[in-house]
C-alpha positions in Angstrom: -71.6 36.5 4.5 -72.7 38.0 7.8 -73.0 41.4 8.3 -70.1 43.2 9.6 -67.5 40.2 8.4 -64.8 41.4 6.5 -63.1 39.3 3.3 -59.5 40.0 2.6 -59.8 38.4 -0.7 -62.9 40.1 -1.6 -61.3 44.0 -0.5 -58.0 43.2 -2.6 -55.3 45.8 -2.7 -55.2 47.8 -6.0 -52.4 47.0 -8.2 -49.7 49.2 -6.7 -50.3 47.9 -2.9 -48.9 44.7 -1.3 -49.6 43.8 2.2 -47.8 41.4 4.3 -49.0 38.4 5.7 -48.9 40.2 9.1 -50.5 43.0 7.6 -53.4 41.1 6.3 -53.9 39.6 9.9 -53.9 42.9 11.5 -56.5 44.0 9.0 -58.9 41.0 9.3 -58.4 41.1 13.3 -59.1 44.9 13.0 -62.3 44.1 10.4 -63.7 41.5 13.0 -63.1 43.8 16.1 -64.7 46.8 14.5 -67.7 44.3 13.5 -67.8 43.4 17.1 -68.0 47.6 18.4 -70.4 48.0 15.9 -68.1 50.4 13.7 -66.4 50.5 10.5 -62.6 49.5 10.3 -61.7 53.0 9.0 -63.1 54.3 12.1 -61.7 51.6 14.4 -58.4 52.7 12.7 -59.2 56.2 12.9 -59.5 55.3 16.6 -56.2 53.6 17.2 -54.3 56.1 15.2 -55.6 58.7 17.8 -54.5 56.9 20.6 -51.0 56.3 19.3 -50.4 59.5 18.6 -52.1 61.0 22.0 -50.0 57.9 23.5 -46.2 59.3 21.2 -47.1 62.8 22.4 -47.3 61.8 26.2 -44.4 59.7 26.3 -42.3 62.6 24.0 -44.0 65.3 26.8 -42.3 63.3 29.5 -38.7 62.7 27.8 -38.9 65.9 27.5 -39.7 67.2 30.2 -37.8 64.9 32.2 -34.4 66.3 29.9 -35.4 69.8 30.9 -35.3 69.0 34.6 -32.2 67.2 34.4 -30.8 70.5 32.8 -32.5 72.6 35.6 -31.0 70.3 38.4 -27.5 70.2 36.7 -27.6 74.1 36.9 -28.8 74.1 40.2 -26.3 72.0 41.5 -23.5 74.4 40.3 -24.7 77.5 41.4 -24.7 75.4 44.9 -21.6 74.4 44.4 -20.8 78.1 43.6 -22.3 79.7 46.5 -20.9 77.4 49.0 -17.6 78.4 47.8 -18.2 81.8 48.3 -19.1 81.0 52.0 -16.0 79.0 52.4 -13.9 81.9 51.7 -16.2 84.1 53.3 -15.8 82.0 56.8 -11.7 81.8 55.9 
C-alpha cells in the first residue's frame, strides 16, 4: 500500500462505533485528501473543524448583530415618531 493511502477496513471502528456508509466515504475522501496536503487526517480534521467553527461564529456574529440593529432602528424610529409629535403640537 502506498504511503499516505488510507484502508477503511484495515482502521475498523472498535466495537462500540458504527459508521455510516456516508461516513465511511467522508473518512476515505478526507484520508486521501490529507495524503494529497501531505498531513495526517486528524490534522486535516483538526483543520476543517476550525474552519466550521470560525465559519458558525461569523455567521452567529452577524445574526446577531444584525438582531441588535434591528432593535436599535426599531427604537430609533419611535423616538422619531415621538419627537415629531411633540413638534406637531408645538407648531399647533
Amino acid at each position: 500500500m502506498p504511503v499516505g493511502e488510507y484502508r477503511l477496513a484495515a482502521k475498523r471502528p472498535g466495537p462500540g462505533l458504527r459508521f455510516s456508509h456516508h461516513d465511511r466515504i467522508l473518512l476515505a475522501e478526507s484520508g486521501r485528501l490529507a495524503a494529497r496536503l501531505k498531513i495526517s487526517r486528524a490534522e486535516y480534521i483538526r483543520m476543517a473543524v476550525e474552519r466550521m467553527n470560525h465559519k458558525t461564529a461569523s455567521r452567529l456574529r452577524a445574526e446577531r448583530l444584525a438582531e441588535v440593529s434591528r432593535r436599535v432602528r426599531d427604537e430609533s424610529m419611535r423616538v422619531n415618531a415621538e419627537f415629531a409629535a411633540i413638534k406637531l403640537n408645538a407648531d399647533a
